[in-house]
matplotlib code that plots the C-alpha trace (Angstrom):
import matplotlib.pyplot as plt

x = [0.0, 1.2, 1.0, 0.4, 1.4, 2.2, 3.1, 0.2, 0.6, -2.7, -5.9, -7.3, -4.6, -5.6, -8.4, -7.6, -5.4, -7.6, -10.4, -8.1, -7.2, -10.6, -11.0, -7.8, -8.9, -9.2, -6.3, -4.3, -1.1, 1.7, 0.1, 0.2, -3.0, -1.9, 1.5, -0.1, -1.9, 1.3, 2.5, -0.6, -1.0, 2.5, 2.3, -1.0, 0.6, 3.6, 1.0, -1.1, 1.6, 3.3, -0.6, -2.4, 0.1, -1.1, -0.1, 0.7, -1.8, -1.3, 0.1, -2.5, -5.2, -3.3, -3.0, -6.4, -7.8, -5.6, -7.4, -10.1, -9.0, -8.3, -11.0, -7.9, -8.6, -6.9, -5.3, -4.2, -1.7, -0.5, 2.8, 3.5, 2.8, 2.4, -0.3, -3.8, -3.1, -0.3, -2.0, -4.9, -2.1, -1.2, -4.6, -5.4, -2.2, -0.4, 2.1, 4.3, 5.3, 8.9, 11.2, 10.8, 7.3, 6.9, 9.2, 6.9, 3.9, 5.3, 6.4, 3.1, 0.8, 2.7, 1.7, 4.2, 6.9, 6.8, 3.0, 4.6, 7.4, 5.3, 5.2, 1.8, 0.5, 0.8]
y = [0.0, 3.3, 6.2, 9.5, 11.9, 15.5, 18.6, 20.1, 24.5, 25.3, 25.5, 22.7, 20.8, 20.8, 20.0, 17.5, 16.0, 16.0, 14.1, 11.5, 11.4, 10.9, 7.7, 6.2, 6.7, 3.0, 2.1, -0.8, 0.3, -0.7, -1.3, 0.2, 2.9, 3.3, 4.3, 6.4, 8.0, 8.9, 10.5, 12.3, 13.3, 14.3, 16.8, 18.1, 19.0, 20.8, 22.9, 23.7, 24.7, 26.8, 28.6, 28.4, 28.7, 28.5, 31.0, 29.5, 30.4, 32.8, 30.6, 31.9, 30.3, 27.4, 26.8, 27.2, 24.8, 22.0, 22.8, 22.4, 19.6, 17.8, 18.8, 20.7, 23.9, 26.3, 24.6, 21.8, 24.6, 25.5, 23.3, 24.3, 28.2, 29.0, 30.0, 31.1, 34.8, 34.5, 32.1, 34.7, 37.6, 35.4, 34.7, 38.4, 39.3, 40.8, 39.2, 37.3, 33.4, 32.7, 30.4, 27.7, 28.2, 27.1, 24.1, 23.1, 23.5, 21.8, 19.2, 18.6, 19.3, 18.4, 22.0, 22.8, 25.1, 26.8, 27.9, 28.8, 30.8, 33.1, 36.8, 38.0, 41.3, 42.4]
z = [0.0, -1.0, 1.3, -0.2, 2.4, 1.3, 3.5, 4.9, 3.4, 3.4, 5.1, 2.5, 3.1, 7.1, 6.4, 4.1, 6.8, 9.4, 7.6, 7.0, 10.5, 11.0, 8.9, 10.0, 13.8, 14.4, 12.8, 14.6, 16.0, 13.8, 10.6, 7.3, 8.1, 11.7, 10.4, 8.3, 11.1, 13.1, 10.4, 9.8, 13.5, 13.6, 10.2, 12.0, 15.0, 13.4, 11.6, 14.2, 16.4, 13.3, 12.7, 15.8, 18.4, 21.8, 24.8, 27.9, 30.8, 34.0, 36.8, 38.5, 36.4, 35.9, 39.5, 40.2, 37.1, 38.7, 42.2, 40.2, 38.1, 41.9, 44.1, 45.8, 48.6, 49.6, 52.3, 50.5, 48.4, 52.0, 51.8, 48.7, 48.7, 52.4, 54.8, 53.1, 53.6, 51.4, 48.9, 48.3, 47.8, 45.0, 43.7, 43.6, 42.0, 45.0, 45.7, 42.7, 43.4, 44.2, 43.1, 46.1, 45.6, 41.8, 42.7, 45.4, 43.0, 40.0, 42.3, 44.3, 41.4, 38.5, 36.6, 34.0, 34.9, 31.6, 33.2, 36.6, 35.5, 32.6, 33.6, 35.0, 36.6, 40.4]

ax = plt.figure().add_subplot(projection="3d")
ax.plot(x, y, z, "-o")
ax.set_aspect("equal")
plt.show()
């Protein structure tokens, strides 16, 4: 079987891609089609990232989705941030998080440093 995989340059060729995604989606792992559908996934990706680049969130936002995400309070984020007072300075953009602190949080709750680290207001 011959697999005719091109670049993907356009918009028509996105969508192209992605409706063959779409008809390859229960393609075994490791045969011909499900080869075809890592290539595809990995061409769509590389596109997508190239056009539609997404920005990394606040840390604040992105700490309080994974509360969120974990049925987490505030006190749970005391070991990792401090006493509440301090944790609602945060949350209200007083008060910026430090360096032990985005260890701590990337550490207990796995978020991305990348999303800790990013610049917000105070």
């Amino acid at each position: 079987m011959k697999m005719d995989i091109k670049p993907i340059r356009t918009k028509a060729d996105h969508k192209a891609a992605l409706k063959e995604i779409e008809s390859l989606m229960m393609a075994k792992f490791g045969s011909p089609d499900g080869d075809k559908l890592d290539v595809l996934v990995t061409l769509v990706e590389a596109y997508e990232s190239k056009h539609f680049p997404m920005d990394l969130p606040d840390p604040v936002e992105a700490i309080k989705f994974r509360m969120e995400q974990s049925g987490l309070s505030v006190k749970d984020l005391e070991p990792m941030i401090g006493k509440s007072n301090r944790i609602y300075e945060i949350f209200n953009h007083t008060r910026q998080l430090t360096l032990p602190m985005i260890r701590r949080l990337h550490s207990g709750l796995g978020i991305p440093v990348e999303s800790l680290i990013k610049e917000y207001r105070s």
